[in-house]
C-alpha positions in Angstrom: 26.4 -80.2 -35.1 29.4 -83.4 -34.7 30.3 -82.6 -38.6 30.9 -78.9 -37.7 32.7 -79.8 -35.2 34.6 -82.0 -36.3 35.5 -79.5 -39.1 36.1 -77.1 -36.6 38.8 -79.7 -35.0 40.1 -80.3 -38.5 40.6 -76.7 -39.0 42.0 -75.8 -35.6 44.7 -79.0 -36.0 46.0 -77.5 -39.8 45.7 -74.1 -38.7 48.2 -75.1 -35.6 50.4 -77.4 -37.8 50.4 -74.1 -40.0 51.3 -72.0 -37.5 53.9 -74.2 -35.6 55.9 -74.7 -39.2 56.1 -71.0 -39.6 57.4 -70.6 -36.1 59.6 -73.2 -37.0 60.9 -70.5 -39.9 62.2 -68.4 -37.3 58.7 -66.1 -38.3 56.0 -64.6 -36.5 52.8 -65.4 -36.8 49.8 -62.7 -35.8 46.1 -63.5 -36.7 43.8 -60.7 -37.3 40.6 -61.8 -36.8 37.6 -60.7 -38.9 35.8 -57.0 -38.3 32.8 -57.1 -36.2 29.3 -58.4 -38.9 26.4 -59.0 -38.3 25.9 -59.8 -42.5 24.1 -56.9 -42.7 25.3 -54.8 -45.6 26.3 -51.7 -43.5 28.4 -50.2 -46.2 25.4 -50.3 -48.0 23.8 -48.6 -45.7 26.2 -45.9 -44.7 26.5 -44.7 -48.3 22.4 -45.0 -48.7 22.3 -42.8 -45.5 25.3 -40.2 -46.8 23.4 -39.6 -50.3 19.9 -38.6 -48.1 18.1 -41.8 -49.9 15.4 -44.0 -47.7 17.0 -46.6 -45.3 14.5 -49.3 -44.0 14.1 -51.8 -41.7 16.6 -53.0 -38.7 19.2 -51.1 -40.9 17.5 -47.6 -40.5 20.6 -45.7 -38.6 23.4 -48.3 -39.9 24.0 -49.9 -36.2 25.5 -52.7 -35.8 24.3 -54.5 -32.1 27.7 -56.4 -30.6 24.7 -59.2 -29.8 24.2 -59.6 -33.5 27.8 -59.8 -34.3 28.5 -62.0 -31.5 25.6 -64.4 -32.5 26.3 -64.0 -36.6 30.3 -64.1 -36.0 30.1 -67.1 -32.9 32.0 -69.7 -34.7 34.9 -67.7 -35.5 35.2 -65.9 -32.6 35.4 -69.4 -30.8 37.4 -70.3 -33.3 40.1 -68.2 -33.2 40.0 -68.1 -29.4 40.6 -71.6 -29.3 43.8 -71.4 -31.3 45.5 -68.4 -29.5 44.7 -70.7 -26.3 46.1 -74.0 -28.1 49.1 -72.0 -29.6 49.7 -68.7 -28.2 49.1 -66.7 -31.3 48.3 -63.1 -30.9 44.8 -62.5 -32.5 44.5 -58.7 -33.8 40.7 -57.7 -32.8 39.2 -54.9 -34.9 36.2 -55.4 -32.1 38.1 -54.5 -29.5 38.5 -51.0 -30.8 34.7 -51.1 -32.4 32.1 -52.7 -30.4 31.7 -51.2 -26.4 28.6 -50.6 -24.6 26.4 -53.2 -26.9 27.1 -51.8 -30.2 30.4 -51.9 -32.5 30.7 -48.4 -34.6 30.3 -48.7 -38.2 31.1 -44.7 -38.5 34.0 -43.1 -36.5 35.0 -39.6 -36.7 33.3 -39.5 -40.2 35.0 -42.4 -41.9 32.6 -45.2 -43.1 34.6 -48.5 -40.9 32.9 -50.8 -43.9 33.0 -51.2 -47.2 29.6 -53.9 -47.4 28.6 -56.4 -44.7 31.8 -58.4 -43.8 34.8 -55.8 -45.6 36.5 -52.8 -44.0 36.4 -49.6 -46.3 39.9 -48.3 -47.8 39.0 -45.7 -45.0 38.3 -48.1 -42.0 41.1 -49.9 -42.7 43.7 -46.7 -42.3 42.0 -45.8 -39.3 42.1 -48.6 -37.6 45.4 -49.9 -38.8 46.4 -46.0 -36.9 44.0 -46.2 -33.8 45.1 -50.1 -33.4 49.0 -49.2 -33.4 48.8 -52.8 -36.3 52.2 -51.9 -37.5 53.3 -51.9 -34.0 51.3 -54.9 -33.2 53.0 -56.6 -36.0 56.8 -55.4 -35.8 56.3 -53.3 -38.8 57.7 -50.2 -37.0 61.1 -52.2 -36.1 64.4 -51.3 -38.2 
């Protein structure tokens, strides 16, 4: 446990020096932070499911428990928590659109969110990027 965290330290120190030489360039800087996993293959799943063929196990209805991703995704969610705190960064969260009321979608409206267990679909990705407002979020919609 004191060599990941002192990774973790190393990390957070290079990721700030990053960060505070890009500000330094007059620039920007947002982090998005990973979608909600559990590494489960859910895109795996939701296409099993869509083509009718058997599903087993925890897997069956292609759920994915915000417990699971919180536990699987722990690190990096501290992570990435401890540099908006140390720097002020904005961190884009998919989860915060995804996961309410102990579970994080992995379907919405019809569009599969994932593409396999730790990638966004083509799909997901539009939806979100439009549900999210990220060009907003990221001064994309400025002239």
């Amino acid at each position: 446990i004191e060599e990941r965290d002192a990774e973790a330290t190393l990390a957070l120190d290079a990721m700030s020096r990053t960060i505070d030489a890009l500000r330094r360039l007059g620039k920007r800087v947002i982090v998005v932070a990973p979608p909600p996993s559990s590494g489960a293959d859910i895109g795996r799943c939701l296409e099993r499911s869509a083509l009718g063929k058997l599903v087993l196990g925890a897997q069956r209805e292609c759920r994915l428990s915000a417990d699971d991703y919180r536990r699987h995704q722990g690190p990096v969610l501290h992570f990435l928590e401890a540099l908006r705190r140390r720097t002020g960064v904005e961190v884009i969260d998919p989860a915060s659109h995804l996961c309410s009321d102990g579970s994080c979608a992995t379907r919405v409206d019809g569009v599969f969110v994932y593409r396999d267990a730790g990638h966004l679909s083509y799909d997901g990705s539009r939806l979100l990027a439009r549900r999210m407002n990220w060009a907003h979020l990221m001064g994309l919609d400025q002239p």
